[in-house]
C-alpha positions in Angstrom: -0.5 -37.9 -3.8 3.4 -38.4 -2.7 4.8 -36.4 -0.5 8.5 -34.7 -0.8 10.4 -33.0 1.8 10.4 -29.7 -0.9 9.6 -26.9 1.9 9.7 -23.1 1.2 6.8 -22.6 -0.5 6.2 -18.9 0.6 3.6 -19.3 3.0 2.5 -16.8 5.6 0.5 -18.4 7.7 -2.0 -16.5 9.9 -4.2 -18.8 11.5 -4.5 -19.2 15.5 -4.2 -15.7 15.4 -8.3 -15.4 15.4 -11.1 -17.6 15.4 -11.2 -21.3 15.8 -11.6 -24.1 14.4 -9.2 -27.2 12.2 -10.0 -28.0 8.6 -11.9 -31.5 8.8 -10.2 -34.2 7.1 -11.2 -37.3 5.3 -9.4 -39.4 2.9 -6.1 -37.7 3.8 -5.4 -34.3 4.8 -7.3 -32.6 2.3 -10.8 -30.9 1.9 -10.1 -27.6 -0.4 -11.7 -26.2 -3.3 -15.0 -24.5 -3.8 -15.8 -20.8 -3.5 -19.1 -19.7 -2.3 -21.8 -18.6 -4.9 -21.5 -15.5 -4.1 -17.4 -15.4 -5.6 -18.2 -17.5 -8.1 -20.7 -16.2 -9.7 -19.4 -12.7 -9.0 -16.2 -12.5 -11.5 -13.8 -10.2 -9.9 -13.7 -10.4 -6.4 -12.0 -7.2 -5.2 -15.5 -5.5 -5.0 -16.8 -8.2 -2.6 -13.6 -7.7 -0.8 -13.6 -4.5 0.0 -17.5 -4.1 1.1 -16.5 -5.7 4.2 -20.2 -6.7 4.2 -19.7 -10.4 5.4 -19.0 -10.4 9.1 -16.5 -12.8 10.9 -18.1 -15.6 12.8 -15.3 -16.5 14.5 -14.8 -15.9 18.3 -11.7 -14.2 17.7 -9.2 -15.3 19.9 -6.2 -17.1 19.6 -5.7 -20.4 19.8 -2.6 -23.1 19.5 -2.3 -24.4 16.2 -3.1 -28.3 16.6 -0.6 -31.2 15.0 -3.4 -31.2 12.4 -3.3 -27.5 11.8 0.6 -28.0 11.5 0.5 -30.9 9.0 -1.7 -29.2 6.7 0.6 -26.3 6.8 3.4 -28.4 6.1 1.4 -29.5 3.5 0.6 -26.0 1.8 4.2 -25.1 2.5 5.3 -28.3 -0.1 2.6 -27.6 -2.5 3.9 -23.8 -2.8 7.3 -24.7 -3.1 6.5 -27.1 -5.9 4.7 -24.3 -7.6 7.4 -22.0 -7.7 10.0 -24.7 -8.7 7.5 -26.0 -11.6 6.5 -22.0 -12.6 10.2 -21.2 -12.6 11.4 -23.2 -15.1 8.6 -22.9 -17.3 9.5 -19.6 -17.2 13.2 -19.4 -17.7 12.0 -21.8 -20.9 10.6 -19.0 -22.1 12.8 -16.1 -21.5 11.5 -14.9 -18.3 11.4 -14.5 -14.5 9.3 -15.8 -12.3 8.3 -14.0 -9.3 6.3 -16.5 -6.5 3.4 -15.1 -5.0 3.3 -15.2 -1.1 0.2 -17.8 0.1 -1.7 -17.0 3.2 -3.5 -19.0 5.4 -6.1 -17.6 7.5 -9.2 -18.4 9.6 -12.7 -16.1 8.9 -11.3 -12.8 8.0 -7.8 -11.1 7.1 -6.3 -8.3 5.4 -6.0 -8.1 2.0 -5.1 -5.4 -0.6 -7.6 -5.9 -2.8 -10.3 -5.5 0.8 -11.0 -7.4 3.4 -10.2 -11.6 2.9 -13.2 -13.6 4.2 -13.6 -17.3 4.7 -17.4 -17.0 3.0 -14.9 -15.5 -0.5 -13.5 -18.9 -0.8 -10.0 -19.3 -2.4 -9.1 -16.3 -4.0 -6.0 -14.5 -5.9 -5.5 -10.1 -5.3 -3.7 -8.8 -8.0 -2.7 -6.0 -6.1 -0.7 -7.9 -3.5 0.1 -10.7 -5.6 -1.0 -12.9 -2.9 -3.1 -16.4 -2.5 -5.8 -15.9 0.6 -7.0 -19.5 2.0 -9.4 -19.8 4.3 -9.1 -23.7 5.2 -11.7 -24.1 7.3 -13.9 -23.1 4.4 -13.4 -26.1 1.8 -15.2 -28.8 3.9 -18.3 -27.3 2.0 -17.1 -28.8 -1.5 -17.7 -32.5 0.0 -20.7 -31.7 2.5 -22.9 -29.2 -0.1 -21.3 -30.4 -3.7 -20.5 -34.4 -2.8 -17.0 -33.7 -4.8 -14.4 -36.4 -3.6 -12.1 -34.8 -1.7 -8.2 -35.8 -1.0 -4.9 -34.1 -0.5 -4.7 -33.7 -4.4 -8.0 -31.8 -4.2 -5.8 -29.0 -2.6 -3.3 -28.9 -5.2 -5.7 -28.3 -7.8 -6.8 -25.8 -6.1 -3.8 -24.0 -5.2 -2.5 -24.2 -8.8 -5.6 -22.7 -10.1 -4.9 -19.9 -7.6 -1.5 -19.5 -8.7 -2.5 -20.0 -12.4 -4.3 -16.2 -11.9 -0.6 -15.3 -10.7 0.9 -16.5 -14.0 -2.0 -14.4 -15.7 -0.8 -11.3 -14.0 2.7 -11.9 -14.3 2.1 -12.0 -18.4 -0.2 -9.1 -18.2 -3.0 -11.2 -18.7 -5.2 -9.4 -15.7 -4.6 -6.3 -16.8 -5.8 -6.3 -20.4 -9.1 -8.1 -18.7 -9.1 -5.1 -16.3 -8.8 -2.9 -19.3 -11.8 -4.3 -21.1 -13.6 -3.9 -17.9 -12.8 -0.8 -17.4 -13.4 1.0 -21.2 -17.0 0.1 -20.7 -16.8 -1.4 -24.4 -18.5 -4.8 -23.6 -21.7 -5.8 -22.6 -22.2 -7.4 -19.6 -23.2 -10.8 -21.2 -19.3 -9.9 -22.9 -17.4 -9.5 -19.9 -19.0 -12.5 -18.7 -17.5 -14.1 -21.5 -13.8 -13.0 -21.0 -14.2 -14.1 -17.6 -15.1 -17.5 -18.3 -11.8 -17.3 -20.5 -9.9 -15.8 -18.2 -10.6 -19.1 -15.2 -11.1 -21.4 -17.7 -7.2 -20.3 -18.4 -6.2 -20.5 -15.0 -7.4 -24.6 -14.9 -5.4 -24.9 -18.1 -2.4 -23.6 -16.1 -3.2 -26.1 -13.4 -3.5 -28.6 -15.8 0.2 -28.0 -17.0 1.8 -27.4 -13.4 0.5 -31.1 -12.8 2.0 -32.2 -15.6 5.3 -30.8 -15.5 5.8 -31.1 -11.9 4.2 -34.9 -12.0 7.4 -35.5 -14.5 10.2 -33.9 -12.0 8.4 -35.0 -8.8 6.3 -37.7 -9.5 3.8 -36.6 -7.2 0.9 -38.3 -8.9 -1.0 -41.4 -7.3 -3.9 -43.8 -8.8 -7.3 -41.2 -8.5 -5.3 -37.4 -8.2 -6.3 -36.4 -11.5 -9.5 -38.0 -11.2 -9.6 -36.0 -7.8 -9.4 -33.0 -10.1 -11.4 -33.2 -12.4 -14.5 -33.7 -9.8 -13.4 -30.6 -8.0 -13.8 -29.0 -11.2 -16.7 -30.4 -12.3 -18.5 -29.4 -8.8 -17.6 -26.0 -9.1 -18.9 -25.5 -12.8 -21.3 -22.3 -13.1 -23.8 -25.1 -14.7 -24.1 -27.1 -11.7 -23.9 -23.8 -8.9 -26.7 -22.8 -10.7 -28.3 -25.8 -10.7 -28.0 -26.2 -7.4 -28.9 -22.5 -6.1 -31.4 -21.7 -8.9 -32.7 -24.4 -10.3 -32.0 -23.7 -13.7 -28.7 -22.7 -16.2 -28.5 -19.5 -17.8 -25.2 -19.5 -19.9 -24.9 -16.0 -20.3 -24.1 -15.4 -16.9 -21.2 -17.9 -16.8 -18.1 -16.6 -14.9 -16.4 -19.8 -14.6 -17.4 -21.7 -17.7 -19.6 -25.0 -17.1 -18.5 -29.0 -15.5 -17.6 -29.7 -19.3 -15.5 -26.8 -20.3 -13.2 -26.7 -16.8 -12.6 -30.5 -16.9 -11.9 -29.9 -20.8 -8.7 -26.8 -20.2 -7.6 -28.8 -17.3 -7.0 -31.7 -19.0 -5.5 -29.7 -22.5 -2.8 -28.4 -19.9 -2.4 -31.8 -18.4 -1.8 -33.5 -21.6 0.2 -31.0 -23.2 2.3 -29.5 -21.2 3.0 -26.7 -22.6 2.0 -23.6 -21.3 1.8 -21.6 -25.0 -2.0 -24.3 -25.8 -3.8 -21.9 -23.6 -5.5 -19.8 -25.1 -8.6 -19.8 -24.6 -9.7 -16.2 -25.2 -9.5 -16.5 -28.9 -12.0 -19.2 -28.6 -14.4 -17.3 -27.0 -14.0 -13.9 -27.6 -14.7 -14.0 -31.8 
C-alpha cells in the first residue's frame, strides 16, 4: 500500500492514556482486523457494550506513545482522511452530504455511547456517537489465532468496513434494521439473516472505497486486495465456527460465511458504484 501525505482523517486518539502496550508489526505497519467471537457472532454490539462485563487488563497508567505508536497513528490519520475524501464525493454524486465519523484509538477500555469500548469487542462502529472504536493492540490475533496475512492494507479493509456501517447509518440503513429488531416480527434465525445483509453490505462498501479511492490515489500495491480478501475470509462466521465449535450452523450466521464476504467485497471493488449493494433483497425474500 502507497502512502500519501493526505492527513485529517478525524482521529481522536486516546492511547497512552491507560494501559500499555504497541501493536506488533510484521510485514509493514499493519496487524488489524478480526473481532473476537464473542462480537462476531453476537450481531449488534451495543448490548455487549454496555454490560461492562469484560474487565480491563491493562495496568492503567500512562505511558509515552512510542515512534511506533506514532506512525501507526499517522497511518490511521491518512486512512481516515482518504475515507472521508472517497465518501464525500460519492456522496455529492448522489445528491447528498457526507458527514465523517470521528475514529478513536484506544488501548483495553474507553468510553463509548453505545457502553463501555473494550479491546476483547474488536473493531466496532456506535451508531449513537457515530464513532469508529479501535483497539490496536487487539488485531495481532487475526495473524497469531486465524493465520490471515497481515499488512498495512489489512488495516484499510478494516477501517472501511467500519466506516461502511457509517454510510449505512447515514442512509438510514441501521435504523430500519433496528426497527425490525425492535417490532419483534422476525424470528431469530430472521434477524440473523438481515444481519448477515447488513455486514455483508458494509464489505461491499469497502469494496467500493478501494476502488474509487485506488483510481484518485492510487494507493493499491501488488497483494492489497489479496490482503483483503484473506482478512475476510478469516473472519467468515463458517470458519469462527469452525474453529471455536467444531462444526457450521448457517442459521446463526451474523456475518455471512469466507465465500459470501470475499464475494460483496469484490462486487464493490469491481463496480464501483455504490447503488450494486444490495444485498438485503437477496436475502431477505
Amino acid at each position: 500500500m502507497k502512502w500519501t501525505d493526505d492527513r485529517g482523517g478525524n482521529v481522536d486518539d486516546r492511547r497512552g492514556s491507560g494501559g500499555s502496550g504497541g501493536m506488533v508489526v510484521g510485514g509493514g505497519l499493519g496487524t488489524l482486523i478480526i473481532a473476537a467471537i464473542i462480537f462476531f457472532l453476537g450481531g449488534d454490539p451495543s448490548g455487549i457494550l454496555s454490560s461492562g462485563s469484560v474487565q480491563s487488563s491493562g495496568s492503567g497508567q500512562q505511558r509515552e506513545l512510542t515512534a511506533e505508536d506514532k506512525q501507526i497513528g499517522q497511518m490511521v490519520d491518512m486512512m481516515g482522511k482518504w475515507n472521508i475524501l472517497t465518501w464525500d464525493q460519492i456522496f455529492k454524486e448522489n445528491g447528498m452530504t457526507y458527514r465523517e465519523p470521528q475514529i478513536v484509538l484506544f488501548e483495553d477500555t474507553t468510553h463509548s455511547d453505545c457502553g463501555t469500548a473494550q479491546s476483547a469487542m474488536g473493531p466496532f462502529y456506535c451508531p449513537a456517537d457515530q464513532k469508529v472504536y479501535m483497539d490496536m493492540r487487539f488485531f495481532n490475533e487475526l495473524q497469531e489465532k486465524f493465520g490471515a496475512k497481515v499488512t498495512e492494507f489489512t488495516v484499510a479493509y478494516v477501517l472501511a468496513h467500519e466506516v461502511g456501517h457509517h454510510v449505512q447509518t447515514l442512509l438510514g440503513t441501521t435504523q430500519k434494521v433496528d426497527q425490525l429488531r425492535r417490532s419483534g416480527r422476525y424470528s431469530e434465525a430472521e434477524m440473523n439473516r438481515v444481519s448477515v445483509a447488513t455486514e455483508l453490505q458494509a464489505d461491499f462498501y469497502a469494496g467500493v472505497w478501494a476502488k474509487r479511492t485506488n483510481d484518485t490515489k492510487g494507493i493499491l500495491e501488488p497483494g492489497d486486495i489479496e490482503a483483503a480478501i484473506d482478512a475476510a475470509q478469516a473472519v467468515g462466521d463458517d470458519n469462527i465456527q469452525k474453529r471455536s465449535q467444531g462444526y457450521v450452523n448457517q442459521e446463526s450466521f451474523t456475518h455471512g460465511s469466507s465465500a459470501q464476504r470475499k464475494e460483496w467485497f469484490m462486487k464493490g471493488y469491481n463496480t464501483g458504484d455504490i447503488k450494486q449493494g444490495d444485498t438485503f433483497n437477496q436475502l431477505l425474500k
